[in-house]
C-alpha positions as CSV (number, residue, x, y, z in Angstrom):
1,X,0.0,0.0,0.0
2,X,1.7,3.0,-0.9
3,X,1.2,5.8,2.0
4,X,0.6,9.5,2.0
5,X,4.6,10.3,2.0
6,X,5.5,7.7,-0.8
7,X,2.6,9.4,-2.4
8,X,3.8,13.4,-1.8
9,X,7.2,12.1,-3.4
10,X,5.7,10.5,-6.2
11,X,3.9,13.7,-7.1
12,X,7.1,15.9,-6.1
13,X,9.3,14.1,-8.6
14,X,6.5,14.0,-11.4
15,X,6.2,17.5,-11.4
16,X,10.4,17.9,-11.4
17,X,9.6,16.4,-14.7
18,X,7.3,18.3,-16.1
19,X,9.4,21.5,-15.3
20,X,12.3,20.3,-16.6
21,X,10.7,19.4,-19.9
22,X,9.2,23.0,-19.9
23,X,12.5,24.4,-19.2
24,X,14.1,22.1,-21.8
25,X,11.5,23.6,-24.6
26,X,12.4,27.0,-23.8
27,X,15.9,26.6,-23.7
28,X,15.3,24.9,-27.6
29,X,13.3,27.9,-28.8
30,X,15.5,30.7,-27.8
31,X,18.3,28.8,-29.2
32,X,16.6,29.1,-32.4
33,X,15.7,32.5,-32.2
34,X,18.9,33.8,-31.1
35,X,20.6,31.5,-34.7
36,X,17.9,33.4,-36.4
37,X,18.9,36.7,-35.1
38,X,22.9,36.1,-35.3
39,X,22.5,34.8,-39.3
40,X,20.1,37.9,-39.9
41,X,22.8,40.1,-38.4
42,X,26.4,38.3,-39.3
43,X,27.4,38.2,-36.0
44,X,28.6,35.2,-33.7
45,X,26.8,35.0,-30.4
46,X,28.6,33.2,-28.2
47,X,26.3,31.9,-25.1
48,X,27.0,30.0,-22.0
49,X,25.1,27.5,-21.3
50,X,21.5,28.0,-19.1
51,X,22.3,25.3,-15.8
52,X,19.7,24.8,-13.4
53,X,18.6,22.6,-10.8
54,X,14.7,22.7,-11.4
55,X,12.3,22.8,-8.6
56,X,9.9,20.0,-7.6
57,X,6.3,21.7,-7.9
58,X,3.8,21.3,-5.5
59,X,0.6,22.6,-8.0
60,X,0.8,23.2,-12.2
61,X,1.6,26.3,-13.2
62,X,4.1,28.2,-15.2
63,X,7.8,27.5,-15.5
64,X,8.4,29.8,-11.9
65,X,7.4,27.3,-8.6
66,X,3.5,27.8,-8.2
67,X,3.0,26.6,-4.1
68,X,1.2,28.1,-1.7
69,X,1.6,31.6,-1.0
70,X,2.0,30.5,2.8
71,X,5.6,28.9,2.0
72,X,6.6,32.4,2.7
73,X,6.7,35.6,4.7
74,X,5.7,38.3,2.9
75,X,8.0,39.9,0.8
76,X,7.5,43.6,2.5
77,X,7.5,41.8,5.9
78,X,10.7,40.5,5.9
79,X,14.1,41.9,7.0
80,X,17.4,41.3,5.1
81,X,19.5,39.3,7.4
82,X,22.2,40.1,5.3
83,X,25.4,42.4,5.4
84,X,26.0,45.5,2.2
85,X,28.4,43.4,-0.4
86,X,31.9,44.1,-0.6
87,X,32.6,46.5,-3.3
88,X,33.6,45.0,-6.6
89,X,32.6,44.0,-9.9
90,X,31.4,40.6,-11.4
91,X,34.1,39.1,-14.0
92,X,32.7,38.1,-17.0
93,X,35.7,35.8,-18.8
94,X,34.6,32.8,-20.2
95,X,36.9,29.7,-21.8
96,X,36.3,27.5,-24.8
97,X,37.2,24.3,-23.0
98,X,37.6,22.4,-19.3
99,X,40.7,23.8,-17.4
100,X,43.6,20.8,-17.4
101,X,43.6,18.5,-14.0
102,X,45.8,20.5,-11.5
103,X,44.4,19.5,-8.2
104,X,46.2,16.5,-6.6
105,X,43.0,14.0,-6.8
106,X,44.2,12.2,-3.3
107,X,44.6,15.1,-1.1
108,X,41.8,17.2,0.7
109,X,40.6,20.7,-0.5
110,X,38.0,23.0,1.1
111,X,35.9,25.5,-1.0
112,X,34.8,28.9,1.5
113,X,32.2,31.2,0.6
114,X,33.0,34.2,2.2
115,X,29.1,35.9,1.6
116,X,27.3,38.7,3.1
117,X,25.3,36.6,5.3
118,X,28.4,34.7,6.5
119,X,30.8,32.3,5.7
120,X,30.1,29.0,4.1
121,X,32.6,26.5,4.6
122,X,32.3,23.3,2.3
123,X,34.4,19.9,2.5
124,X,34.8,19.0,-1.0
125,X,34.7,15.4,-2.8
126,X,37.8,15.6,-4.3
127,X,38.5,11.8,-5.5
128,X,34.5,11.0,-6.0
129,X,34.4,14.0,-8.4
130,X,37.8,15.3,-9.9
131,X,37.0,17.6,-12.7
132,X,34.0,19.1,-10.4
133,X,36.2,19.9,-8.1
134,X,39.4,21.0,-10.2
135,X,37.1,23.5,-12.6
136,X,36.0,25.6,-8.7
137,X,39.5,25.3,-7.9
138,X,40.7,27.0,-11.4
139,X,37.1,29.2,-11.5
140,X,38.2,30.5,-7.5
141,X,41.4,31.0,-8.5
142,X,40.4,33.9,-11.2
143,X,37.9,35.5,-9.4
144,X,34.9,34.1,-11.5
145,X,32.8,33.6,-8.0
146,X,33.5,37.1,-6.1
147,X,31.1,39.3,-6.3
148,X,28.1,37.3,-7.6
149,X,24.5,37.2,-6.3
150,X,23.3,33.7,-5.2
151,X,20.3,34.2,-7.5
152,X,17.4,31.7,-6.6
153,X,16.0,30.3,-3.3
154,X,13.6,27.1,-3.2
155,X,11.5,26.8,-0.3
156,X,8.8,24.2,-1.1
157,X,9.2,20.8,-2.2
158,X,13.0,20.8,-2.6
159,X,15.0,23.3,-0.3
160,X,17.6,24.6,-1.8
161,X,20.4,28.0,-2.6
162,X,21.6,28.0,-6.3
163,X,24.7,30.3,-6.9
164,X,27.4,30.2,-9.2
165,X,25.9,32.2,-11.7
166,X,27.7,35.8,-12.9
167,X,24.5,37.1,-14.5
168,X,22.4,36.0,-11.6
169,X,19.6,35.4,-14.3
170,X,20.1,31.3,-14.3
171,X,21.9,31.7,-18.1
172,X,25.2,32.4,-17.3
173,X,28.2,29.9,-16.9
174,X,32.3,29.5,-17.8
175,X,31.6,28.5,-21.4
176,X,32.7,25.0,-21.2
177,X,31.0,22.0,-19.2
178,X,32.2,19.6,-17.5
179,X,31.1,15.9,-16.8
180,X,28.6,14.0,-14.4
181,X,30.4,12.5,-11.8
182,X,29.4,10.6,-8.4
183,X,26.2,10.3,-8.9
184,X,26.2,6.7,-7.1
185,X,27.3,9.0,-4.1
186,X,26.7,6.5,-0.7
187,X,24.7,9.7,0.8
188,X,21.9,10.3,-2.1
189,X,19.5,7.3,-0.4
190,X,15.8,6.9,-1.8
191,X,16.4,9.7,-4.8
192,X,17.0,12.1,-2.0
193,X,19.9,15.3,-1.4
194,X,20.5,14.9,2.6
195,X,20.5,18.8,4.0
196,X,24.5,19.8,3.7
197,X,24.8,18.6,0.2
198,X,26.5,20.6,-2.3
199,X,26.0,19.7,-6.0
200,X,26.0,21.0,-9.3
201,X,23.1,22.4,-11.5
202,X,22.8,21.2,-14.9
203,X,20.4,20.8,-17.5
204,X,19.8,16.7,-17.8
205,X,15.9,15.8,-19.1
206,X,15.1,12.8,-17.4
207,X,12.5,12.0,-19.9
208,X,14.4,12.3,-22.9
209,X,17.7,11.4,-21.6
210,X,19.3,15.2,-23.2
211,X,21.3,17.4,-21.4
212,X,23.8,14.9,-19.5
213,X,27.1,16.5,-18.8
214,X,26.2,19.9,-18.8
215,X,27.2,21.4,-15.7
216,X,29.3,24.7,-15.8
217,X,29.6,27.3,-13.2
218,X,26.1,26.9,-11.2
219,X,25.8,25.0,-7.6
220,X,23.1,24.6,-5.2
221,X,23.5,24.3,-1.5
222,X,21.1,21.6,0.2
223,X,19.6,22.9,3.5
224,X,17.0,20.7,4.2
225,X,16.7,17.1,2.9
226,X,14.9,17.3,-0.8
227,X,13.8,14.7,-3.4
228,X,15.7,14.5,-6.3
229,X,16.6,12.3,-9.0
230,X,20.5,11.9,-8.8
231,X,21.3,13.2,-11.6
232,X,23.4,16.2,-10.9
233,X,27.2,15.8,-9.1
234,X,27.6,16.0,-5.6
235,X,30.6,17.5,-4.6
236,X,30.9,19.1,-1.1
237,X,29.0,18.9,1.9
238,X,28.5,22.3,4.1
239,X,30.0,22.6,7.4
240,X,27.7,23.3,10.7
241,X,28.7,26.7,10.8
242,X,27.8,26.9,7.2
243,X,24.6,24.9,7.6
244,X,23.3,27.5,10.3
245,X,23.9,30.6,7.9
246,X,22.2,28.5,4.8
247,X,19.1,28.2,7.3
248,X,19.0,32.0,8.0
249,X,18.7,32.7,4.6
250,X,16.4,30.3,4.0
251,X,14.2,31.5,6.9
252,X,14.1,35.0,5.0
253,X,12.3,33.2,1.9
254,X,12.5,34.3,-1.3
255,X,10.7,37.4,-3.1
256,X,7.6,35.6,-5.3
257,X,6.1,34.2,-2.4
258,X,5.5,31.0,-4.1
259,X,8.6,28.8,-3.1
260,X,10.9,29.8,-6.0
261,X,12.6,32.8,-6.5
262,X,15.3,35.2,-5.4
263,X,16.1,35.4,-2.2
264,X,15.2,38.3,0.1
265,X,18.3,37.9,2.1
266,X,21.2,40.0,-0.1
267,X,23.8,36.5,-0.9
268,X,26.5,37.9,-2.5
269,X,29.4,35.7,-2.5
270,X,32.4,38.4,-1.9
271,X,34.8,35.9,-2.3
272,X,35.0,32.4,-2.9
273,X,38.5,30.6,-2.0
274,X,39.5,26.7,-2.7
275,X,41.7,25.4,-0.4
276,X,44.5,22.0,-0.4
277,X,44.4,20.9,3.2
C-alpha cells in the first residue's frame, strides 16, 4: 500500500519532470531565435550555457514554482538578514574548453564562501568528483565567483540555494562544461539530497535522456533534505557553521512568495576561496 509520504514524493518528482521538460522547450526555442537573429545580423553570439537545478512543484503552473503563497513571509514583511556586499565587480571571462587536471585528486581541498550573510565553509569530494572539483578550484582562482549574487531560493518541495551564476539570471556559466560525476554518491538514499549537500546544476531531461554533462559554473547548496533524481554531481557537503547561515537565509524566503525565487536575504558571494588541506 503505498502511503501518503510515498505518495507526496511520487507527485514531487513527477512534477520535477514536467518543469524540466518545460525548461528544456524554452531553452530549444531561444536557441533558435537567437541563430535566427545572429544569421540575420552576421554576427557570432557566443552563449554559456542556461544550468539549473529545477524545482519539484507542489501545483501546475508556469515554468516559476506555483505553491502556496503560505511557503513564505511576505515579501514587505521581511528583513534582510544580510550584510551591504563588498565593493567589486562581477568578472565576465569565459573559456572554450575544461581547465587541465591541476588539483592532486588524493589530497583534501575545502571551498569557502566568504558571503554577506556569512561564511560557508564546504568539504569537498575531491577523489569522488575530480574535474567538479578542479574547474572551482581553477574558477576560484580567477575570481569568476567574487562578487556574484546567489540568484534563486527554493522553499517548497526541494530546499535549496543556487549560486554560481555571474549574471544572476540562471543563463550564465564558464563557457565549457564539464562531466557528471558521483552520482552513485553512498549519501543520495531513496532519490533524495540529505541537508548539507553541495552539487552542481545542470540541464539533464530525465525524460528524454538530453542534457547529460552539462554542468558549468552553477551550484546549489542543500539545506533541508529534498527529493531528487541523482542526476546532478555531488561535490561538497557544508559545514555546521555553514549549515546555520544557509538556514538563515532560507528563513528570509524568497521574493515571489511561491517557493521559487530570489532570495530576500542579499547573498553575494564576496569571495570564494579553494583550499589544499
Amino acid at each position: 500500500m503505498v502511503t501518503q509520504e510515498q505518495r507526496k514524493r511520487q507527485l514531487a518528482r513527477e512534477k520535477f519532470l514536467r518543469q524540466q521538460q518545460r525548461r528544456t522547450a524554452a531553452r530549444r526555442k531561444a536557441r533558435m531565435r537567437n541563430s535566427v537573429i545572429a544569421s540575420v545580423l552576421g554576427v557570432i553570439i557566443v552563449g554559456s550555457l542556461a544550468l539549473y537545478t529545477t524545482g519539484v512543484l507542489k501545483d501546475d503552473g508556469d515554468d516559476k514554482a506555483n505553491a502556496s503563497a503560505s511557503a513564505d513571509p511576505s515579501p514587505s514583511a521581511v528583513s534582510d538578514p544580510c550584510k551591504k556586499p563588498a565593493e567589486g565587480k562581477v568578472k565576465t571571462a569565459t573559456w572554450k574548453k575544461e581547465p587541465a587536471m591541476t588539483i592532486d585528486k588524493s589530497a583534501k581541498y575545502t571551498m569557502k564562501l566568504a558571503t554577506t550573510c556569512g561564511d560557508i565553509d564546504i568539504a569537498l569530494k575531491t577523489s569522488a568528483a575530480p574535474h567538479t572539483v578542479n574547474s572551482f578550484n581553477f574558477l576560484a582562482s580567477k575570481g569568476y565567483f567574487d562578487h556574484t549574487k546567489c540568484h534563486r531560493l527554493t522553499t517548497n518541495g526541494i530546499y535549496v540555494l543556487q549560486c554560481g551564476d555571474p549574471t544572476a539570471a540562471g543563463t550564465g556559466g564558464p563557457g565549457y562544461t564539464i562531466p557528471d560525476e558521483n552520482l552513485k554518491d553512498k549519501s543520495l538514499k531513496g532519490q533524495t539530497y540529505p541537508a548539507g549537500t553541495v552539487a552542481m546544476a545542470n540541464q539533464y531531461n530525465a525524460q528524454t535522456g538530453e542534457g547529460k554533462n552539462s554542468g558549468g559554473s552553477q551550484f546549489f547548496l542543500v539545506y533541508q533534505d529534498s527529493p531528487l533524481p541523482a542526476n546532478y554531481t555531488p561535490f561538497g557537503t557544508v559545514s555546521e557553521s555553514g549549515m546555520t547561515v544557509l538556514k538563515k537565509i532560507a528563513a528570509a524566503g524568497e521574493n515571489t512568495g511561491q517557493g521559487d525565487g530570489a532570495p530576500n536575504a542579499t547573498v553575494v558571494i564576496n569571495k570564494a576561496t579553494v583550499t589544499k588541506s
